[in-house]
C-alpha positions, -999 to +999 in steps of 0.1 A: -129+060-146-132+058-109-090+049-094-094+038-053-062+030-036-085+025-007-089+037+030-068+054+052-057+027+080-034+019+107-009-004+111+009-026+136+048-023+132+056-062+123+024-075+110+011-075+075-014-051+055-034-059+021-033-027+001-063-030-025-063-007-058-092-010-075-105+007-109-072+005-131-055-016-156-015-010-144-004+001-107+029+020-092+021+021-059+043+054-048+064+051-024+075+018-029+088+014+006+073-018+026+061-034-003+065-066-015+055-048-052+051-017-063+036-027-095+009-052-082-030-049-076-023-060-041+008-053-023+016-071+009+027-039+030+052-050+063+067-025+081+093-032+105+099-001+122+077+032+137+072+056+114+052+091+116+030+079+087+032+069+050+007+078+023+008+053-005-005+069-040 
């Protein structure tokens, strides 16, 4: 089975980012933070504040 969490991307603090899983059957998107699921195919990511980067798994 082939898992993609998908590419490595920027983000503007304050607007919204599509994460995209694809090749599964369940998710937990790890770390939860700025999510509006952790347990979704698609999480709407929003951060509100700067951060030095956050790999989602």
């Amino acid at each position: 089975m082939s898992v993609s969490a998908g590419h490595d991307t920027a983000v503007v603090t304050g607007q919204p980012l599509q994460l995209l899983a694809t090749g599964g059957t369940s998710y937990n998107w790890s770390p939860a933070f700025y999510l509006s699921s952790g347990v979704i195919l698609q999480p709407l990511a929003l951060f509100d504040e700067a951060s030095n980067g956050i790999r989602y798994k």
